[in-house]
C-alpha positions as CSV (number, residue, x, y, z in Angstrom):
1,X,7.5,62.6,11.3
2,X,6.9,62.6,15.1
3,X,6.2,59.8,17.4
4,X,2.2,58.6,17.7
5,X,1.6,58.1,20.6
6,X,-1.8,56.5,21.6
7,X,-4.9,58.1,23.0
8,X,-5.0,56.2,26.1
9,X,-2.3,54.4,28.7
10,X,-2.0,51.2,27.5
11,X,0.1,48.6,29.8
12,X,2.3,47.3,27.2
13,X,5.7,48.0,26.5
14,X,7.0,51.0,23.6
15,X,7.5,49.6,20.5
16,X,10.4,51.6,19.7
17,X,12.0,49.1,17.2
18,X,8.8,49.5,14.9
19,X,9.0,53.3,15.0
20,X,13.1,52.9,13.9
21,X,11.8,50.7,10.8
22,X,8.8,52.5,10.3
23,X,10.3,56.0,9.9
24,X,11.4,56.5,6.5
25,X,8.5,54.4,5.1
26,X,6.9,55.4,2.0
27,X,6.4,53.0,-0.4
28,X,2.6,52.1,0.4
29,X,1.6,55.7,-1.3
30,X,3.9,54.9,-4.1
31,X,1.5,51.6,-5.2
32,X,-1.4,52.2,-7.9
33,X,-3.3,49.8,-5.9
34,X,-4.1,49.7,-2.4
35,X,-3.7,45.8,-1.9
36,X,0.1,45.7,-4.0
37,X,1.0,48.9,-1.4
38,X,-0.3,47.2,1.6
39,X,1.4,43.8,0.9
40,X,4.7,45.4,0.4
41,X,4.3,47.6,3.3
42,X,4.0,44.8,5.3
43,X,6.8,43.2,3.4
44,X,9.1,45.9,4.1
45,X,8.6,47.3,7.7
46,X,7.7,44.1,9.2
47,X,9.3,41.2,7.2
48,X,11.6,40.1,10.0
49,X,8.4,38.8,12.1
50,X,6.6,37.0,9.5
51,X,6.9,33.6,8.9
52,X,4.7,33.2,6.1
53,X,2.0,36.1,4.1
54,X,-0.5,34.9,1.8
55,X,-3.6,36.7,0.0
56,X,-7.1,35.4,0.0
57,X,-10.1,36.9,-2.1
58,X,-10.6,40.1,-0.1
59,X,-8.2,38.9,3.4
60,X,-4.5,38.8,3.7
61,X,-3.3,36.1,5.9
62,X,0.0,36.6,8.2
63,X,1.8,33.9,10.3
64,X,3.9,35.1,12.6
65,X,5.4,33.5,15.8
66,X,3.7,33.6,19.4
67,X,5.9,36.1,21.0
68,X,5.5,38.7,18.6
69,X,1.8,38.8,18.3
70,X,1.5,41.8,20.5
71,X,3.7,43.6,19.4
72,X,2.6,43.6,15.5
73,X,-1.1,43.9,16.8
74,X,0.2,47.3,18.6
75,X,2.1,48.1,15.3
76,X,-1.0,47.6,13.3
77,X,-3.2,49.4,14.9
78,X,-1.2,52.5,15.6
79,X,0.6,53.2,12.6
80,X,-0.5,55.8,10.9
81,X,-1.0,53.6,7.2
82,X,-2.5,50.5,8.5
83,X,-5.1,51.6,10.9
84,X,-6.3,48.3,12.1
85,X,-8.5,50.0,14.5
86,X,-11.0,47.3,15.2
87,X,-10.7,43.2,16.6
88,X,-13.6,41.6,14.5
89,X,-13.0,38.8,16.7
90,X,-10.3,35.7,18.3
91,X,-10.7,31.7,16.8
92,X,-9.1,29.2,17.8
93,X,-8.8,25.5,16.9
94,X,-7.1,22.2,18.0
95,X,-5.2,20.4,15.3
96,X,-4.1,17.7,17.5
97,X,-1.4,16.9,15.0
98,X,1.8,18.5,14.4
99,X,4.3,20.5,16.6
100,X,2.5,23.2,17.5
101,X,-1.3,21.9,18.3
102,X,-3.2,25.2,18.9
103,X,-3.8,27.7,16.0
104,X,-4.7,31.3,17.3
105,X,-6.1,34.1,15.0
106,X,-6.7,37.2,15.1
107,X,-9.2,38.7,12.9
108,X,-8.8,42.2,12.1
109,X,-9.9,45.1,10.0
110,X,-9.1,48.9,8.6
111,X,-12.1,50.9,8.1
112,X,-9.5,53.3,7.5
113,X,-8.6,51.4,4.2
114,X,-11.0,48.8,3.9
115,X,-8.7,45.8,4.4
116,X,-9.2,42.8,6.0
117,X,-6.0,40.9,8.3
118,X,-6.2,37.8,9.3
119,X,-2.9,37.5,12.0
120,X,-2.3,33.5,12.5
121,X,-0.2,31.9,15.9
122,X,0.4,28.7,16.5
123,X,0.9,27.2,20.4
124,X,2.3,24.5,21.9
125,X,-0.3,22.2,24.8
126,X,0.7,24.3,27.6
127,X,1.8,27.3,25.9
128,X,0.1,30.9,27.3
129,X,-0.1,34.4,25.4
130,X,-0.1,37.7,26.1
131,X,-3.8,39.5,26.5
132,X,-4.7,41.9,23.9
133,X,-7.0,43.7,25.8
134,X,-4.9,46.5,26.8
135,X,-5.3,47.2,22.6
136,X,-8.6,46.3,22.1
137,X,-11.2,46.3,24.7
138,X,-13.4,43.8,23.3
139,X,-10.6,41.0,23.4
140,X,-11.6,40.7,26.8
141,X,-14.6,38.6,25.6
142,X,-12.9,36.9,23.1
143,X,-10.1,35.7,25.2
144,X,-12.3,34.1,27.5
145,X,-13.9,32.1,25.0
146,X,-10.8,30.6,23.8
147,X,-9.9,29.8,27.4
148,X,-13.3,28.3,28.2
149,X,-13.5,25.8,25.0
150,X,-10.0,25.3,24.2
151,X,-7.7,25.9,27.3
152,X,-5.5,28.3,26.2
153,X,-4.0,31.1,28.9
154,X,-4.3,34.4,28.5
155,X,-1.2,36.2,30.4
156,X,-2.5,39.6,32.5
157,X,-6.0,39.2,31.7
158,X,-8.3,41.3,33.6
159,X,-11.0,38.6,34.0
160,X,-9.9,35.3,32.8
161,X,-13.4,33.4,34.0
162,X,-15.5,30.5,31.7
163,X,-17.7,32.5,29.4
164,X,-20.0,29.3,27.9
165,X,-19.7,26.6,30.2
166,X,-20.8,26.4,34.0
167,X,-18.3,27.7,36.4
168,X,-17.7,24.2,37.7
169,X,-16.8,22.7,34.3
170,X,-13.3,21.6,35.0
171,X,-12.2,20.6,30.9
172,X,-12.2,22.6,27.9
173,X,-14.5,21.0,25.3
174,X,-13.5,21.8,22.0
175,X,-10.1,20.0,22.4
176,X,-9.7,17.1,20.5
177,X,-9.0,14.8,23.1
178,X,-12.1,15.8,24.8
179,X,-14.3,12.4,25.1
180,X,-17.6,12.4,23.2
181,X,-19.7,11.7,25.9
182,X,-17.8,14.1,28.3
183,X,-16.3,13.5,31.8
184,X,-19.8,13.4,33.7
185,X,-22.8,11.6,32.2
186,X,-26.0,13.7,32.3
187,X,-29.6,12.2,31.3
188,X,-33.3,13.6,32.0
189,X,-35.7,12.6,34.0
190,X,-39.3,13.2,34.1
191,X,-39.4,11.7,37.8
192,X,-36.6,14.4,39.2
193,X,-38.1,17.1,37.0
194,X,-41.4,16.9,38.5
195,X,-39.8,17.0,42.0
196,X,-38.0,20.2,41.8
């Protein structure tokens, strides 16, 4: 088996230590079904990163920490058996308790094999991540958003600008500690309306 390498320079680091435990990997054509053969292929190449896998309906969900999220999304979606050649989209959500208050996820899909990954992170307040966008363009959008509503950095991303709010917004408003009424109260008037 010879090294993929992918169609385009991308500005991330080589992966070298997926291709070492990826190499001799066959047991995902061994599997009568596709789901058993893809939960032990991730099982067996990339068990040392997960922190917890789990099966939903028609979606696998994977846990992994912060500082590997790159590297498994490059590992997914060059690897010749997973093919996770498309980012459906980025969520994230404030839980306000626990360690870890963000929750980051990454929402991806095979067309390839018809399966659905749901890759969770959780961050600390003032934690930052890596961009994706050097593996999937359309993170770009995405990424933004997050930043824009929740506050969450995006390391190295090409434009890092608010997406939904004004440009002089200076919170995020989908935190939790976000007041209800906001930081600047706003009403209408039919008197300054009718003057513009």
């Amino acid at each position: 088996m010879t090294k993929r390498t992918p169609p385009y320079n991308i500005s991330v680091p080589p992966y070298d230590i997926f291709y070492l435990i990826y190499k001799d990997f066959d047991y995902y054509h061994m599997t009568d079904s596709l789901q058993n053969g893809f939960l032990l292929f991730l099982q067996t190449s990339l068990n040392k990163f997960l922190l917890q896998l789990s099966v939903h309906t028609d979606k696998y969900v994977v846990h992994i920490g912060p500082q590997y999220v790159i590297p498994f999304l490059f590992y997914l979606r060059f690897n010749n058996l997973s093919k996770f050649s498309t980012l459906i989209d980025i969520a994230s959500f404030d839980t306000v308790s626990g360690y870890r208050r963000f929750a980051l996820c990454y929402n991806l899909l095979s067309y390839r094999n018809n399966i659905r990954l749901l890759v969770k992170t959780r961050l600390l307040d003032d934690d930052s991540m890596r961009t994706a966008t050097c593996l999937y363009v359309n993170a770009n959008w995405s990424e933004r958003e997050v930043w824009d509503v929740h506050g969450i950095r995006f390391e190295n991303h090409p434009d890092l600008r608010r997406i939904l709010t004004d440009y002089g917004f200076e919170a995020h408003p989908l935190r939790k500690d976000f007041p209800l009424t906001g930081y600047i109260e706003v009403c209408y008037s039919d008197k300054k309306k009718n003057d513009c």
